[in-house]
C-alpha positions in Angstrom: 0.0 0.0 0.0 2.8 2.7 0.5 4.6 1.7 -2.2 1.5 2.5 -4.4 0.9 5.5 -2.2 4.7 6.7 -2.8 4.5 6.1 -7.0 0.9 7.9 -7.0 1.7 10.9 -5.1 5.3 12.4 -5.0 7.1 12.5 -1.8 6.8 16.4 -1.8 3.4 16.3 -1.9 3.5 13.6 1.0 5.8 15.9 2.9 4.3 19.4 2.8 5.7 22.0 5.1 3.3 22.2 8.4 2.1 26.2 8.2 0.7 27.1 11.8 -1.9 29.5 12.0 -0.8 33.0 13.2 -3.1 34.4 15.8 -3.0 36.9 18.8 0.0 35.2 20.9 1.9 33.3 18.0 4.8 36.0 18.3 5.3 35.6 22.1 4.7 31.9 21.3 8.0 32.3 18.5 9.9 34.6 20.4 10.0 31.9 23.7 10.5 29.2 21.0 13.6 30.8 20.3 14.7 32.1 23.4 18.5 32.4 24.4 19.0 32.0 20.3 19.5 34.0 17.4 17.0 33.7 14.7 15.3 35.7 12.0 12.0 36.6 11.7 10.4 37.7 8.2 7.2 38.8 7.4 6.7 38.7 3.5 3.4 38.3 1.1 2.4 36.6 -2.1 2.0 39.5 -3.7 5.0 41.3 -2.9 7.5 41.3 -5.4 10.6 42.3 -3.3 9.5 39.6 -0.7 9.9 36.9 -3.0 13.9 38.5 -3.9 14.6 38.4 0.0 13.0 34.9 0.1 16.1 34.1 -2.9 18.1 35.9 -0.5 17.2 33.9 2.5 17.8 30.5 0.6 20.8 31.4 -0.5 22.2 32.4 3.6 20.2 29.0 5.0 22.0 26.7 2.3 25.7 29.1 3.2 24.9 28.8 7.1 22.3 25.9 7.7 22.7 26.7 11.6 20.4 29.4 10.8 17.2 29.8 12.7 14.8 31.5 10.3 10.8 32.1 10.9 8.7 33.1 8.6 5.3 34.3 8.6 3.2 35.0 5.2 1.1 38.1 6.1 -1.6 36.6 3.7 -4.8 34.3 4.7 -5.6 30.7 5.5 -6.7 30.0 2.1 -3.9 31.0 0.3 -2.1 28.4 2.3 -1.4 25.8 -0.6 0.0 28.8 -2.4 2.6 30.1 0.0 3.5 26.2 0.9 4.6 26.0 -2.8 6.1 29.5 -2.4 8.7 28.3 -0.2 9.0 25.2 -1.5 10.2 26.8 -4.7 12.4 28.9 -2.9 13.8 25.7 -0.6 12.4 27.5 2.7 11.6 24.2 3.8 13.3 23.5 6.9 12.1 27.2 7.9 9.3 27.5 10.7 6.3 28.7 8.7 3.6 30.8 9.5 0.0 32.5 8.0 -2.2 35.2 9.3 -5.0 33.7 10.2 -6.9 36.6 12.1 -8.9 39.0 9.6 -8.3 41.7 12.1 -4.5 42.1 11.0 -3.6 45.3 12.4 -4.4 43.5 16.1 -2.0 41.1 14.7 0.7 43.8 13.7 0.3 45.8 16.8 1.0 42.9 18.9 4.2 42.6 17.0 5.3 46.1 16.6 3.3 49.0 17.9 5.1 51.0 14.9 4.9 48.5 12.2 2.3 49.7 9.9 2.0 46.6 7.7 4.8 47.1 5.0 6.6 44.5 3.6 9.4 42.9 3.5 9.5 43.3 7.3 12.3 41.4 9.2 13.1 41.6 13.1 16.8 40.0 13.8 16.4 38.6 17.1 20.3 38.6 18.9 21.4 35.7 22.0 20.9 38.4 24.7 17.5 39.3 23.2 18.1 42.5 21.6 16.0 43.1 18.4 16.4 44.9 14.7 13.6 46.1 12.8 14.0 46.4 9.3 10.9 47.7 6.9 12.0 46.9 3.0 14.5 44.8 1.2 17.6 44.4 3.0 20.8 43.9 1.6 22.7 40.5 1.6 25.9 42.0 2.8 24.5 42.7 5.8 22.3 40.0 6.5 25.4 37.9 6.6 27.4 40.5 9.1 24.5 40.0 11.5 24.8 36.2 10.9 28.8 36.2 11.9 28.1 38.5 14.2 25.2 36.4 15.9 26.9 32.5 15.7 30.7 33.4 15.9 30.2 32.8 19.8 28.3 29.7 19.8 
């Protein structure tokens, strides 16, 4: 039976990437998760076009450092989910935790985030050992991706 399970359905559709629900509490849920650890966390959208360059961008650091801890969280809805699970499977964003909006009332979702994040996109918060956070609205540059990254796991 799994044989004929494996030959009629491909192992990547066997395997898709588990997409939590993001709802008031997720981000004190990920920021615990992760406590004590450096990690990225990038908010990004199907429809935004520079989201889908830093998303390139991210596959390119996690393949170049795999110890990196990367979140994501697609500010789009619930029902888009089969669409952003093949979003980052095209981008190999696979081992990345992945996350959706799914509370219509996403500015409650935003505040609880970042009292001055007003919903644009690319947003990425890089989260430091000791705690300390980045905000960063827009496409940001490789270079300095990667300086936060040496800076972040040169010690451990």
């Amino acid at each position: 039976m799994g044989l004929c399970l494996t030959l009629l359905f491909p192992q990547s559709t066997l395997a898709a990437q588990e997409i939590k629900p993001f709802i008031r509490g997720s981000y004190q849920q990920i920021v615990a998760s992760q406590q004590g650890k450096p990690f990225i966390l990038n908010f990004w959208s199907l429809s935004c076009g520079y989201c889908r360059v830093e998303l390139d961008m991210l596959k390119k650091l996690t393949r170049k450092y795999p110890r990196l801890d990367l979140v994501l969280v697609s500010t789009d809805t619930p029902e888009e989910e089969n669409q952003v699970s093949a979003t980052l499977a095209k981008y190999s964003l696979g081992k990345a935790e992945a996350w959706v909006f799914a509370d219509s009332y996403t500015e409650r979702l935003r505040f609880e985030i970042d009292k001055k994040w007003q919903g644009e996109l690319p947003r990425t918060y890089f989260f430091s050992a000791k705690g300390g956070v980045t905000a960063v609205s827009g496409k940001v540059a490789q270079k300095e991706v990667e300086h936060w990254i040496k800076e972040q796991y040169s010690s451990h």
